[in-house]
C-alpha positions as CSV (number, residue, x, y, z in Angstrom):
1,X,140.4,110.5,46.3
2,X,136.8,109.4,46.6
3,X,137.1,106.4,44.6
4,X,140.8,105.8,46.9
5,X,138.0,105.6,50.4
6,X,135.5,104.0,48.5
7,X,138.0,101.1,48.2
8,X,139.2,101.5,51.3
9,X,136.5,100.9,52.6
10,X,135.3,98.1,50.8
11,X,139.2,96.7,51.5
12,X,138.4,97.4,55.5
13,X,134.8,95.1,54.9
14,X,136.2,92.6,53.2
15,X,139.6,92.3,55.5
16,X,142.8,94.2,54.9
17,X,145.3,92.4,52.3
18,X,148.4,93.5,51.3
19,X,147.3,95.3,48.4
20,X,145.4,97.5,50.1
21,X,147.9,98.8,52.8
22,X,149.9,100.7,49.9
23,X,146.3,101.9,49.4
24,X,145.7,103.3,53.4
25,X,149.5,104.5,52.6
26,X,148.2,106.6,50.1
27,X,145.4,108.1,52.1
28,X,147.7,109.3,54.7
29,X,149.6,110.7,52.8
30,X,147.1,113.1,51.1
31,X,147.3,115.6,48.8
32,X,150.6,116.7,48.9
33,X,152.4,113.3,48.6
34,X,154.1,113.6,52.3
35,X,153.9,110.8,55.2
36,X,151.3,112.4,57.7
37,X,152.1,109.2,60.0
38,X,155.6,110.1,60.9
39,X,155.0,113.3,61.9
40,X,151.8,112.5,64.6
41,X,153.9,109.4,65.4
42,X,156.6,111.8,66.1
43,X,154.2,114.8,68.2
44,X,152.9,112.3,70.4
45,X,156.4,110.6,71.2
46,X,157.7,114.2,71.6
47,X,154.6,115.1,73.7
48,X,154.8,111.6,76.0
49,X,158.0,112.1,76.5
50,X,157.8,115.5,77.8
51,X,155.9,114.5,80.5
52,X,157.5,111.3,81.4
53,X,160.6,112.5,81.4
54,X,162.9,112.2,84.4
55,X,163.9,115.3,86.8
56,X,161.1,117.8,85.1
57,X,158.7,117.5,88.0
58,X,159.8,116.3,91.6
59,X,158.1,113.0,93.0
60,X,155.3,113.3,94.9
61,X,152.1,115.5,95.5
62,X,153.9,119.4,95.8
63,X,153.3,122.3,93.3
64,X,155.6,122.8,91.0
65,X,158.8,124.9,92.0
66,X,158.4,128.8,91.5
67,X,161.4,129.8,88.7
68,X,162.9,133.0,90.7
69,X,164.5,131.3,94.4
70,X,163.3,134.4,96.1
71,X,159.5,133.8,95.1
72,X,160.0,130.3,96.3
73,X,161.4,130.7,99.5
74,X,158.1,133.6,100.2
75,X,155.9,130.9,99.1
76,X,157.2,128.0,101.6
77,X,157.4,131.0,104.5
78,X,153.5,131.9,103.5
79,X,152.7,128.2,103.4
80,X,154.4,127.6,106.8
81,X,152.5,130.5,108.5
82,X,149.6,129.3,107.1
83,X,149.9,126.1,108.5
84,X,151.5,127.5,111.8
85,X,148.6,129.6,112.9
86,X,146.0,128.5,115.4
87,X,142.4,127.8,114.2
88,X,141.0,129.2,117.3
89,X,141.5,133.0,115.9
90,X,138.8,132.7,113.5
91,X,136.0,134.5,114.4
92,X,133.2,131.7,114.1
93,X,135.5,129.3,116.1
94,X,133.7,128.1,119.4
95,X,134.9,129.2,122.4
96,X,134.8,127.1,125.5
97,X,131.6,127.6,127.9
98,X,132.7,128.7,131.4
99,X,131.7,126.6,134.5
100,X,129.0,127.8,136.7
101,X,130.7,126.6,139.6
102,X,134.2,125.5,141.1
103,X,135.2,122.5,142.7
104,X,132.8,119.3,142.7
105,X,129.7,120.1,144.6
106,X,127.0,121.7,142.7
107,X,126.2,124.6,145.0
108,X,122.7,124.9,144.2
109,X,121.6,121.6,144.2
110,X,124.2,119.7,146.1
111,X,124.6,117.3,143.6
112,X,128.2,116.1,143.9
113,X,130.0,114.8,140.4
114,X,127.6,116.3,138.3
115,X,127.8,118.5,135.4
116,X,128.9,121.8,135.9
117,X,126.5,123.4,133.7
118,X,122.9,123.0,134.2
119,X,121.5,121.3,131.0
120,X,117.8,121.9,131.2
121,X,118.3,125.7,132.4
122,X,115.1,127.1,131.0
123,X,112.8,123.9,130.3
124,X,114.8,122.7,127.3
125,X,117.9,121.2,126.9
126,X,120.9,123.4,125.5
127,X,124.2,122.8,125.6
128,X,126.5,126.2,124.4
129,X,122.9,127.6,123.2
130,X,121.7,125.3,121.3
131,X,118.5,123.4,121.7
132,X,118.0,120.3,121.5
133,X,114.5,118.2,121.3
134,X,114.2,114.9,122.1
C-alpha cells in the first residue's frame, strides 16, 4: 500500500497517464477490494437530493410546518396575536407628554403658535425629561 502512494504520487508529479488511473482505482478501493467511489458518489446524490427535492419544504421564508394540524393551527393563532398586539403595552414604551395649555395662546406668556410645552423650564433644555446640551 505504501509503495501503491508512493507511485501515486510520483504518477500525480509527473501527470496522470493511463496507467496510473487503474493505480488511483486501486487506492480507492482499499483493503477490502470494494469501490469506495460509488458508494460517496451515491451519499452525496442521496443527500443533494434530499434537500432539493420538490414539495419537502414550501417556497419561501416560513418555518417549517408543525407534523400534528392541531399544534399548527396554535402556532399561527400565537403568531397572529403576537403580531396583533399593540406595542404601546410594554412597560418602557413612551407615553405622550400632556400639554400645559389648551387652545393656541400660551397663557403665561402670550405667545400665540408656540409650543405647548415650555422647553427651557428649569434653565436647560428638556424635552419628555431629557436634557439636552448644546
Amino acid at each position: 500500500m505504501v509503495s501503491a502512494l508512493a507511485s501515486l504520487t510520483s504518477a500525480t508529479s509527473t501527470g496522470i497517464r493511463a496507467g496510473s488511473r487503474s493505480l488511483l482505482a486501486a487506492v480507492a478501493r482499499g483493503s477490502s477490494g470494494a469501490s469506495l467511489a460509488p458508494a460517496v458518489s451515491t451519499a452525496s446524490t442521496a443527500f443533494m437530493r434530499s434537500y432539493s427535492a420538490k414539495g419537502l419544504r414550501p417556497r419561501g421564508p416560513a418555518p417549517i410546518p408543525l407534523e400534528s394540524a392541531e399544534d399548527q393551527a396554535e402556532f399561527e393563532q400565537l403568531v397572529k396575536d403576537a403580531q396583533s398586539a399593540p406595542a404601546t403595552n410594554h412597560p418602557d414604551a413612551s407615553t405622550p407628554v400632556p400639554d400645559e395649555f389648551q387652545g393656541d395662546t400660551n397663557p403665561t406668556t402670550g405667545e400665540v403658535g408656540g409650543p405647548k410645552r415650555e422647553p427651557v423650564r428649569f434653565g436647560d433644555w428638556s424635552f419628555k425629561g431629557r436634557v439636552t446640551d448644546f
